[in-house]
C-alpha positions in Angstrom: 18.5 57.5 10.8 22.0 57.5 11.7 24.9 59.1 9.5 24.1 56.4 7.2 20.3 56.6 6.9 18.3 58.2 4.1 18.5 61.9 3.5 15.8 63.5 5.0 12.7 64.5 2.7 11.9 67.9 1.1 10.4 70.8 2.6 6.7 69.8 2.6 6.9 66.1 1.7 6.9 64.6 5.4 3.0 65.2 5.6 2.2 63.4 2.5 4.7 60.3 3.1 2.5 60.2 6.3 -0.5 60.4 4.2 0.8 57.7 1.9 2.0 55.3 4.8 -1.1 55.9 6.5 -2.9 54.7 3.0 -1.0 51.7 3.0 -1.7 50.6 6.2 -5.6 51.5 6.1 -5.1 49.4 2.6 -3.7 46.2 5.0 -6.5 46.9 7.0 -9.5 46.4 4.4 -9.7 49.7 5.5 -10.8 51.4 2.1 -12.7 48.7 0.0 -16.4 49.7 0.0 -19.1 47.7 2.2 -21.9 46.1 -0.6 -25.7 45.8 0.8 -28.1 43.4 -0.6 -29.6 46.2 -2.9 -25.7 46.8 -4.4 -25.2 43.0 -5.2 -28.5 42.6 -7.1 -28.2 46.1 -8.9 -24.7 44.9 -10.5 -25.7 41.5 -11.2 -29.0 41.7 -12.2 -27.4 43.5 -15.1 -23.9 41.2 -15.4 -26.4 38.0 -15.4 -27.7 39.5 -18.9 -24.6 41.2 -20.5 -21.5 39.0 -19.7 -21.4 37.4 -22.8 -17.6 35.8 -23.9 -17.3 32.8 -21.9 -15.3 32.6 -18.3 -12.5 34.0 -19.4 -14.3 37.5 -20.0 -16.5 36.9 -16.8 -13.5 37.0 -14.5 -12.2 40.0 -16.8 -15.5 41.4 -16.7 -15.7 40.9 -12.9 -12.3 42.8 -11.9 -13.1 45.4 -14.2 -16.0 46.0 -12.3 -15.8 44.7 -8.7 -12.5 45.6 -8.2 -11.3 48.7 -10.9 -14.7 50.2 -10.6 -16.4 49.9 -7.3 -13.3 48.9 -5.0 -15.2 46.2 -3.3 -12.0 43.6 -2.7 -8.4 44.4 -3.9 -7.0 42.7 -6.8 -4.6 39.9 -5.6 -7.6 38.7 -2.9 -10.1 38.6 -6.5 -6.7 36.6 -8.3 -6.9 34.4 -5.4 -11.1 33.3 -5.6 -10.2 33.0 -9.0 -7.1 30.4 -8.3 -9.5 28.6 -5.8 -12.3 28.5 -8.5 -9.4 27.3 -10.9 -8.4 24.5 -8.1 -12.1 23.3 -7.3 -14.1 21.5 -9.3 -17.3 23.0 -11.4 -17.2 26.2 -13.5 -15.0 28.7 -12.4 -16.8 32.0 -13.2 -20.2 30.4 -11.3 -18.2 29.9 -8.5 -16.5 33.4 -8.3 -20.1 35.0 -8.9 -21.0 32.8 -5.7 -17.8 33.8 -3.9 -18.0 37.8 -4.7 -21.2 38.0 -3.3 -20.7 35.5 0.1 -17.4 37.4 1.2 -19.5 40.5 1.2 -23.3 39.3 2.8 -22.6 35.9 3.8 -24.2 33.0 2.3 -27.5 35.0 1.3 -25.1 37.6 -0.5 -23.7 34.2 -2.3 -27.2 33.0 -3.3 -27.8 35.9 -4.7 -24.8 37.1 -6.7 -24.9 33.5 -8.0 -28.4 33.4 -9.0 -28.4 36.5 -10.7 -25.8 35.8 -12.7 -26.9 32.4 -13.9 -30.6 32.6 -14.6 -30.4 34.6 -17.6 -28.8 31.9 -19.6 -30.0 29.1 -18.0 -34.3 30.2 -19.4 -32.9 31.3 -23.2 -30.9 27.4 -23.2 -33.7 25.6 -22.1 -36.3 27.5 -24.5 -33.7 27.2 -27.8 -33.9 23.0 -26.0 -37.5 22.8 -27.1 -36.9 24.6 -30.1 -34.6 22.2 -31.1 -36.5 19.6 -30.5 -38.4 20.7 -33.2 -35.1 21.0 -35.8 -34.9 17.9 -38.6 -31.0 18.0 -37.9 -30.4 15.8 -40.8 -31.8 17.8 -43.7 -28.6 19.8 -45.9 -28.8 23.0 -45.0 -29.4 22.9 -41.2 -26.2 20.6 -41.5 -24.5 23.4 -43.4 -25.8 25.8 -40.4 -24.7 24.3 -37.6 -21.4 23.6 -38.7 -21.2 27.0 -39.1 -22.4 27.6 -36.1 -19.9 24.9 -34.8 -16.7 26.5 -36.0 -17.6 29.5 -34.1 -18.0 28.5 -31.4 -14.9 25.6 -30.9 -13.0 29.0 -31.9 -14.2 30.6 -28.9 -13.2 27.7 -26.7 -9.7 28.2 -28.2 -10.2 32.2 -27.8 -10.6 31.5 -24.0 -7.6 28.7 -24.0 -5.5 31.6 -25.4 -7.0 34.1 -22.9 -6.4 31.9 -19.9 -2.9 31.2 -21.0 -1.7 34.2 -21.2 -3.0 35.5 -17.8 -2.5 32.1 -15.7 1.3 30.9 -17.5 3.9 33.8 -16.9 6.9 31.8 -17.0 8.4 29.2 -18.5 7.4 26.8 -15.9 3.6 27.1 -15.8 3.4 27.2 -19.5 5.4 23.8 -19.6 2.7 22.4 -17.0 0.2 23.6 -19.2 1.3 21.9 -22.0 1.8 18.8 -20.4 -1.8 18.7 -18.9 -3.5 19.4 -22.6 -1.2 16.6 -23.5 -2.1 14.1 -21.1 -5.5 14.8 -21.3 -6.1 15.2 -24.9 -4.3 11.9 -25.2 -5.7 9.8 -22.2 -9.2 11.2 -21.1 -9.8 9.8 -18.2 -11.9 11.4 -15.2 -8.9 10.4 -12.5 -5.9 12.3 -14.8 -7.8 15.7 -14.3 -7.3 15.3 -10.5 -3.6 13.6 -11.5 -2.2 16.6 -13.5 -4.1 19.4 -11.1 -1.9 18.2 -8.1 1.3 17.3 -10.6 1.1 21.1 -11.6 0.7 22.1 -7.3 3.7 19.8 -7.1 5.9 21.3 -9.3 5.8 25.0 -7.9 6.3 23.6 -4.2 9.4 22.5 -5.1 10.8 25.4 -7.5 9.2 27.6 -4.9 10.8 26.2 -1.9 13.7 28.3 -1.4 11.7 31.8 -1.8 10.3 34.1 0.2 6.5 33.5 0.5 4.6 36.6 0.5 1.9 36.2 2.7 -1.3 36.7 2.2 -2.7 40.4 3.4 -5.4 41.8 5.8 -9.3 41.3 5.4 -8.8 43.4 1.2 -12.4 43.4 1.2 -13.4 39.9 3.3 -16.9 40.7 5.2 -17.6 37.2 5.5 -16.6 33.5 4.5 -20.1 32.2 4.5 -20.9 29.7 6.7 -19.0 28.1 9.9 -16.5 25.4 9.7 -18.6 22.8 10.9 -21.5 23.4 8.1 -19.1 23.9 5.3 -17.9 20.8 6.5 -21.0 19.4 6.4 -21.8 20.7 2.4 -18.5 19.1 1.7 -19.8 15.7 3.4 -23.4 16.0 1.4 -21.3 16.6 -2.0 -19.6 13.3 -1.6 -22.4 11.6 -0.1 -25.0 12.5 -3.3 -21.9 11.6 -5.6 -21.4 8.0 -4.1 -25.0 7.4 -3.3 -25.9 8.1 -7.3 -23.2 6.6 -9.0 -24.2 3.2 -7.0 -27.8 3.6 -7.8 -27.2 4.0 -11.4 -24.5 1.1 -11.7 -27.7 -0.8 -10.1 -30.7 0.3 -12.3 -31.1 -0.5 -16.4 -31.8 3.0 -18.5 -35.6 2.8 -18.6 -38.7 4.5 -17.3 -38.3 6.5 -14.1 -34.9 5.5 -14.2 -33.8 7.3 -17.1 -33.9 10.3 -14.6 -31.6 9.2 -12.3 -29.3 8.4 -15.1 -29.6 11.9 -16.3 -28.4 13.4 -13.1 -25.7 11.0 -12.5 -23.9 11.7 -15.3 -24.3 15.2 -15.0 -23.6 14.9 -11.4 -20.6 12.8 -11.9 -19.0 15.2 -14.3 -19.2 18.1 -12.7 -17.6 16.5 -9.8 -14.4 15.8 -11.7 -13.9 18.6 -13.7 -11.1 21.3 -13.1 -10.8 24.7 -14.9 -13.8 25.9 -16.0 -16.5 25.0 -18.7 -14.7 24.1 -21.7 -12.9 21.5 -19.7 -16.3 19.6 -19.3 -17.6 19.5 -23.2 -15.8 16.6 -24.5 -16.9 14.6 -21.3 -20.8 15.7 -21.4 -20.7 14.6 -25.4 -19.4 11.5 -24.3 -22.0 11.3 -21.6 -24.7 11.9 -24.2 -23.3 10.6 -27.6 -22.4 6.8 -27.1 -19.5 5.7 -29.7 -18.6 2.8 -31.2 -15.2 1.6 -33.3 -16.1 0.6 -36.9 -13.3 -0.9 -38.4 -12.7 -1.2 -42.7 -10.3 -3.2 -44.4 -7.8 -6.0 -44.1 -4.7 -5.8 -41.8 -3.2 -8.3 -44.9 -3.9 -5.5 -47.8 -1.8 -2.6 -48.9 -4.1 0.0 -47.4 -4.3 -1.8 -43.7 -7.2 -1.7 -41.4 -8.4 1.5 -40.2 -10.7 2.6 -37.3 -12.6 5.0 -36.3 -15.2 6.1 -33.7 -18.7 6.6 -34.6 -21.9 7.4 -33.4 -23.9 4.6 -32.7 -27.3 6.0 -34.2 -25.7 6.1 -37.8 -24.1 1.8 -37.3 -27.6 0.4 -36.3 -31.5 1.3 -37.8 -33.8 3.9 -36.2 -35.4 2.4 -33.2 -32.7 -0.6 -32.7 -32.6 -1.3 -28.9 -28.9 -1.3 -29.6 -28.6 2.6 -30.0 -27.6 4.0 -26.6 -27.1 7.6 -27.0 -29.6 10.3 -25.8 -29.0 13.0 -28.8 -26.7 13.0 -32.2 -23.5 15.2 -32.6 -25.5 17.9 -34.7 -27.7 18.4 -31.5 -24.9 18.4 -29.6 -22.6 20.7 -30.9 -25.6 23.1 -32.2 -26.4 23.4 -28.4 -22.5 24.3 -28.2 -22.6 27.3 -31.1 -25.9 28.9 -29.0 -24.4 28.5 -25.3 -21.3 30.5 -26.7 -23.3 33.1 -27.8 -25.3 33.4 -24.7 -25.1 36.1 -21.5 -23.4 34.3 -18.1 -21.3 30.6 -17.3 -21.1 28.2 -20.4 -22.5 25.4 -17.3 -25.6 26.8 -18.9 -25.9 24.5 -21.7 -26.6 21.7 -19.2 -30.1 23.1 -19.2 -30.4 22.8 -23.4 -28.9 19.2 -23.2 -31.4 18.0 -20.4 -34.1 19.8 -22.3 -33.5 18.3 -25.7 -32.4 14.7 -24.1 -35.9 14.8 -22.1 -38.1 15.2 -25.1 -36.3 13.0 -27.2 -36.9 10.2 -24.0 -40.6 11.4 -24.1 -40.3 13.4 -21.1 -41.2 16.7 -20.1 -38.1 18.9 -21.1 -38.7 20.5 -17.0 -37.4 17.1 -15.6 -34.8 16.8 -17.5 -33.5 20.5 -17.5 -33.8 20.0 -13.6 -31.8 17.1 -13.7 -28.7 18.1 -16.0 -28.9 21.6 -14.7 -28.4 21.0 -10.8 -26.9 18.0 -11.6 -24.1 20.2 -13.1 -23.8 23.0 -10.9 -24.7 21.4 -8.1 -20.9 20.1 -7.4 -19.3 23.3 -7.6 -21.8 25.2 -5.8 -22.0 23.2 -2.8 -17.8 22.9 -2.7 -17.5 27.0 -3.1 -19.7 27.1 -0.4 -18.5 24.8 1.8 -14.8 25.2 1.1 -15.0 28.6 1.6 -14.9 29.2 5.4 -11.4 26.6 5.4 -9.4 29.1 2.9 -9.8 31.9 5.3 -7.2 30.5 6.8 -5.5 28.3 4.3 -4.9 30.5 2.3 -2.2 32.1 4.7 -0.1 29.3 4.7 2.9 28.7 2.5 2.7 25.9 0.7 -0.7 26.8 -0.4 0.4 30.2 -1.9 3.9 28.1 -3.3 1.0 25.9 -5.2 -1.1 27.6 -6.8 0.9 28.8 -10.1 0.9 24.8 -10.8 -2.3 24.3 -9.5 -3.9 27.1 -12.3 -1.5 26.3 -14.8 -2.3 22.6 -15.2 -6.5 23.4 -15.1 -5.6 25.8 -18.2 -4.3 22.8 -19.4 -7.1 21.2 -19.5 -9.2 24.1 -21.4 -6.3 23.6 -24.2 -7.5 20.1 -24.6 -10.6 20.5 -24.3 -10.1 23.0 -27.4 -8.5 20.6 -29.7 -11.3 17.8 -28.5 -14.1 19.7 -29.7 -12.5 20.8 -33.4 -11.9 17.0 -34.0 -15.4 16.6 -33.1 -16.7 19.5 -34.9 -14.7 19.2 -37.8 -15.4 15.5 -38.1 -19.6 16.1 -38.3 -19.0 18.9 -40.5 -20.3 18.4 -44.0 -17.2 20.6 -45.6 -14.7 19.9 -43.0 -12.0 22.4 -44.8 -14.6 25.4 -44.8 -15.6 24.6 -41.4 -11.7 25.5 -40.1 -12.0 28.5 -42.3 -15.3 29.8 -40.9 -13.9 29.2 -37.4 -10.6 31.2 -38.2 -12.8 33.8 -39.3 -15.1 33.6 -35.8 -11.7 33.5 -34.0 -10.2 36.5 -35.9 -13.5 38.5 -35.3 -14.1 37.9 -31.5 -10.4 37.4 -30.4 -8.8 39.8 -32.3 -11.5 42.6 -33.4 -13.0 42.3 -30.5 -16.6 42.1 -31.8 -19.1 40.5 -29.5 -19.5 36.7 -29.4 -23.2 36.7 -30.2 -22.7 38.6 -33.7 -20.2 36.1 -34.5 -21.8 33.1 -33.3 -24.6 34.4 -35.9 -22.1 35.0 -38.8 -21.2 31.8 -38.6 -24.0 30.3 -39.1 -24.8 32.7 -42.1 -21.4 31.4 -43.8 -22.3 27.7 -42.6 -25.3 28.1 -44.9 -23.6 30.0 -47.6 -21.5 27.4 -47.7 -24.0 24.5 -47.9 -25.3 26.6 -51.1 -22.2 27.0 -52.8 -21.3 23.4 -52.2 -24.6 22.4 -53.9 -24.2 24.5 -56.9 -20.5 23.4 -57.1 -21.5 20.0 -57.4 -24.5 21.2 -59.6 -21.9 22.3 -62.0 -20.0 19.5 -61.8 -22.4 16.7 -62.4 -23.6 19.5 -65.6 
């Protein structure tokens, strides 16, 4: 008050200022974010785990729509900030915020089942369109012409969710300059420690522009009912991640790729990769084909002629016969990136494709497409569930302190980053397999155009891309037709 102080309210107004300080301090409180019972978890995602279809960036979209607009469950900077950690750990994002929604509400039953929900629907339709494909002659013209329709599509809705991600994550000028330099660097150099490199770069960066500001600190409880389990045993999940990581990278550097082996080689890989990768699922594709597609440089010419020597990478099943011991590589590019176009199209996390790729790797070994799905698919999520879970009861109080909430801007910007590379990655790929490379970029503007822009669901134009892919397999054959006439 004083002679200086604010003039006093309105007739009438005192009672609702009360009302609305009252609100703000219930709000601190966690005061008016609604409790969720088992039955609540499992009636939203039993339905989310068959209609989020768009890839992560329209899960997490999805999610505050509904979580937090909707049913009030959490407030919105505590859901940014799952999000952030999701963004900072490794595995797929969206999977670990589906665990995470449902843990900070039941515990780590709530978790399970949140998670579950949302994943199985995708993970049964991959694995059964796995043993379709093993069926599919990928080398006959016009399933080439169909999946590189299907391709296009779906690399454009990688770069649909680069875009997306961007424009959420990278407000100013300094987190959009991270990001670029992360999809530099790792388009350039792609190498499992410069994910990990760039991620604390980016966390860097902020610190130190941040230094001098106030740090808002982080609010009450906004919805927290739980963090899961003790200290101790998320400790302990931490430990087994590291454990299962080290003990099966040195078992595979120790056994040959045969037998009962091939197994353990399966997992591994799987294992290993999603161990190191940061920001989500598109982040991971260039780094499972690699994993499942071995390359090899062919080189043509004469570094003494006009035209030089040039070099390229290329699969080793089309250097060396069918059958030669020398071919390493558990599926071609067409199954590879047909598995790609059908994930994008599908209901919950893109992780899901793991299940396809084991299934299709499996059969092609001679083994039951169960063992491998097994394999790829836990070997996958089975990083990032076990760190959400386990880092989880830590951020409760981490995520208070100030040089936390200073890095995370870098820490998100440099894993969208990654997603950006990851999108130029897989056009190179897709438009190098791609039996009319030029038609290929136009089908997958069109996909992009359609999804991104008209908003039409992914599914309808995953589909329409593979119509056009096989339109334009039979217009390229009458062309020629005409041609050779």
């Amino acid at each position: 008050g004083g002679v200086f102080g604010p003039p006093p309210p309105p007739a009438g107004a005192g009672t609702d200022a009360a009302k609305e300080g009252g609100k703000e301090e219930e709000e601190d409180k966690g005061g008016p974010y609604v409790e969720a019972s088992f039955g609540d978890i499992f009636k939203q995602f039993v339905l989310l785990g068959w209609t989020a279809f768009g890839g992560p960036a329209a899960h997490i979209g999805l999610f505050q729509k509904v979580f937090i607009e909707r049913l009030k469950w959490m407030s919105a900077p505590l859901f940014l900030e799952l999000f952030a950690l999701g963004q900072c750990l490794p595995g797929p994002t969206s999977t670990q915020v589906s665990f995470a929604i449902g843990l900070i509400k039941k515990g780590i039953a709530g978790g399970l089942l949140s998670g579950m929900l949302f994943q199985y629907p995708g993970l049964v339709m991959m694995s059964l369109f796995g043993w379709a494909a093993d069926s599919i002659d990928f080398e006959i013209d016009v399933v080439k012409g169909l999946v590189a329709g299907l391709s296009a599509v779906g690399v454009a809705l990688v770069v649909g969710a680069a875009v997306s991600l961007s424009i959420k994550v990278c407000p100013d000028r300094e987190t959009r300059g991270l990001a670029l330099l992360s999809a530099v660097l790792a388009y350039m150099y792609q190498a499992a420690w410069l994910y990990v490199a760039v991620i604390a770069f980016g966390g860097l960066v902020t610190c130190i522009r941040d230094r001098k500001k106030p740090v808002k600190e982080a609010p009450g409880k906004e919805g927290i009912e739980s963090l899961g389990a003790s200290k101790i045993t998320g400790g302990i999940l931490i430990i087994i991640w590291a454990v299962v990581l080290a003990v099966v990278i040195s078992l595979r550097n120790s056994t040959t790729y045969e037998g009962s082996n091939r197994a353990l080689h399966w997992f591994e890989a799987f294992f290993r990769s999603g161990s190191i990768i940061f920001g989500g699922g598109q982040v991971v594709l260039p780094l499972l084909l690699n994993e499942v597609t071995q390359y090899e440089y062919v080189c043509t010419g004469n570094t003494l002629g006009a035209g030089g020597r040039v070099c390229e990478r290329v699969p080793d099943y089309k250097i060396y016969p069918q059958g030669d011991a020398r071919i390493m590589s558990w599926m071609t590019e067409e199954q590879f990136l047909a598995g790609l176009a059908i994930s994008q199209g599908m209901p919950g996390p893109l992780f899901n494709f793991a299940a396809y790729l084991g299934c299709v790797t499996a059969l092609g070994a001679g083994v039951n497409g169960v063992i491998g799905i097994l394999c790829t698919w836990f070997g996958l999520f089975g990083p990032g569930i076990l760190l959400i879970f386990g880092v989880l009861p830590f951020w409760g109080s981490f995520r208070k302190l100030p040089i936390y909430r200073m890095a995370l801007p870098g820490l998100n910007a440099a894993a969208v980053g990654l997603v950006v590379a990851a999108a130029f990655q897989l056009y190179d790929t897709a438009r190098r397999a791609s039996p009319f490379p030029d038609t290929s970029v136009a089908i997958g503007m069109i996909g992009f155009t359609f999804v991104e822009i008209y908003k039409g669901p992914a599914p309808a134009g995953v589909v329409a891309g593979g119509v056009l892919g096989i339109i334009a397999w039979a217009l390229r054959i009458k062309w020629e037709a005409a041609i050779d006439g």
